[in-house]
C-alpha positions in Angstrom: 19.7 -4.5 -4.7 17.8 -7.4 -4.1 17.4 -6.5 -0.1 16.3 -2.7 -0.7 13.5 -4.0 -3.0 12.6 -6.7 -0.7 12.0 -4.0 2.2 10.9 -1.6 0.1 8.0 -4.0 -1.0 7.3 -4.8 2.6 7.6 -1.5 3.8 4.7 0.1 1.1 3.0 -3.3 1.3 2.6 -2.7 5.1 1.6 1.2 4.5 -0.9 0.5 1.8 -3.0 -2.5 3.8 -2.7 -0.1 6.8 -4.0 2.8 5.0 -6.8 0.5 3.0 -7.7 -0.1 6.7 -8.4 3.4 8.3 -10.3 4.5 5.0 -13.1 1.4 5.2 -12.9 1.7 8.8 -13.6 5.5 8.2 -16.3 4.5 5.0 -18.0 1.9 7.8 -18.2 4.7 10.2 -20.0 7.2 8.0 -17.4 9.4 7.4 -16.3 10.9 4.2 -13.5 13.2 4.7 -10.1 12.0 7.3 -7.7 14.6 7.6 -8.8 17.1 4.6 -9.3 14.2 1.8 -12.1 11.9 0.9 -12.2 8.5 1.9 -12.0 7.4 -1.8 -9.3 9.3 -2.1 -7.4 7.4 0.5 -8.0 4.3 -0.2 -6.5 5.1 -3.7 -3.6 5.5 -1.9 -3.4 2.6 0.1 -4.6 0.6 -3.0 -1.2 2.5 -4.5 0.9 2.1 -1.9 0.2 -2.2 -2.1 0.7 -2.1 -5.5 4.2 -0.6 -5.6 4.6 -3.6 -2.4 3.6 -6.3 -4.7 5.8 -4.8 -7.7 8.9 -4.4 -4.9 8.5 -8.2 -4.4 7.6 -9.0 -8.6 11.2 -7.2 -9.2 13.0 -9.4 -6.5 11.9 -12.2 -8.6 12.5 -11.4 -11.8 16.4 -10.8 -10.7 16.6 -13.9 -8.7 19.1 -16.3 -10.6 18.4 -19.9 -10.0 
């Protein structure tokens, strides 16, 4: 268990920096809509997206027994 939610946490920590990324880089540009949404919209997602990494990784401790 410890594993899925170690890659789980990497794998939507990953996705959300990566997404956070293409909406400034899209805000910085002057656009405001990338593929049908709004760039706030986005990087609500990518801000969503880290936070389920960082509660992947907050859940691998918690269950760790040292």
């Amino acid at each position: 268990m410890q594993a899925l939610l170690m890659w789980i946490g990497r794998l939507a920590g990953i996705v959300g920096v990566v997404v956070v990324g293409v909406a400034v880089a899209g805000r910085l540009y002057g656009v405001y809509r990338l593929g049908g949404f709004e760039v706030g919209t986005i990087l609500q997602a990518g801000m969503a997206s880290t936070l389920i990494g960082c509660l992947g990784y907050v859940a691998v401790l918690a269950e760790r027994t040292q």
